[in-house]
N, C-alpha and C positions, 0 to 999 in steps of 0.2 A: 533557515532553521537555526533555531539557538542551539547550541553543543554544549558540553559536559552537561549532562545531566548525572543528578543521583544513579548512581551504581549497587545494588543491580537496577536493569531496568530490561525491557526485550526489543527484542526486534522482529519484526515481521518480514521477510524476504519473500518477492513474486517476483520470479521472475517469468516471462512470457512470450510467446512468439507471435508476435500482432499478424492478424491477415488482410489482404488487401482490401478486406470490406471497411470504409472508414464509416459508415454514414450512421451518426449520431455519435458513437465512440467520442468526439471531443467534449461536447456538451455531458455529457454524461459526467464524461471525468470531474468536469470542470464543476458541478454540481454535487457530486462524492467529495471534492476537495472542501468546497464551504459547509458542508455538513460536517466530516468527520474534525475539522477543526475546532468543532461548537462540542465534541465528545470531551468527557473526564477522562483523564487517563490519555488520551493523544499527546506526547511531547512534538511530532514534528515527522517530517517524509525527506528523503531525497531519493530522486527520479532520473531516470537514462533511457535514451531507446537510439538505437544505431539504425540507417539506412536501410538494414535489412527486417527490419523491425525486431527484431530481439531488443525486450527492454528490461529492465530489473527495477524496484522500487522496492525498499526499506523503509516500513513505516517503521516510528517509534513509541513505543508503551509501558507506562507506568509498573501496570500490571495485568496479569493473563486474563483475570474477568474482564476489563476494558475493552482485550483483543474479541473475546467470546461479543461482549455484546454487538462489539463493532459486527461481526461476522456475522450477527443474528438480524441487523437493521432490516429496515424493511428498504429503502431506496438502495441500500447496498446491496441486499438478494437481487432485486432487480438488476443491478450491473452487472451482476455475477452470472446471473443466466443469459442475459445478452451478449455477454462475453463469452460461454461457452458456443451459443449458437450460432454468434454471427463474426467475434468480434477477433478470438484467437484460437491460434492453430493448436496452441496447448500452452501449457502452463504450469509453475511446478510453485506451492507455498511452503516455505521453510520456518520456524519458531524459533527464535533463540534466545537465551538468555544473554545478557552482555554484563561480564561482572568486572570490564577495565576500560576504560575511555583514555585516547592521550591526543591534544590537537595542536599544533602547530601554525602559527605562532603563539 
């Protein structure tokens, strides 16, 4: 992911508690990733999930209509309800604005 972006910009925070059902979950993802990269307004994601499956992902965004549209996709509604029903044990989404960036080196 490229860093420093223009300030302000948001961030999307999920984080999630995956359940032991995997089946299709990768593909999926991996089909949300090539799509939402082709979005306006997408600057970039970074992604975690630990052993016990708690994962968090940060996408990042331009601006709040970018996020809305994203939210409104039709392949991403799909995820999302797969997600609820099969995929995780719960989930929490946070918004935020990010108005200071600093990176190292």
């Amino acid at each position: 992911m490229k860093k420093i972006f223009g300030v302000p910009y948001y961030a999307v925070i999920f984080k999630s508690k995956k359940s032991l059902n995997d089946c299709g979950y990768s593909e999926m993802a991996q089909k949300l990733l090539i799509e939402v990269e082709k979005r306006d307004g997408f600057l970039g994601a970074d992604s975690v999930r630990d052993s016990e499956g708690l994962g968090i992902t940060v996408s990042y965004w331009s601006t709040i209509e970018a996020i809305e549209k994203w939210k409104n996709d039709t392949l991403h509604c799909q995820g999302k309800d797969r997600g609820k029903k099969q995929w995780y044990e719960e989930y929490t989404i946070r918004i935020c604005t990010v108005e200071y960036e600093h990176s190292f080196p």
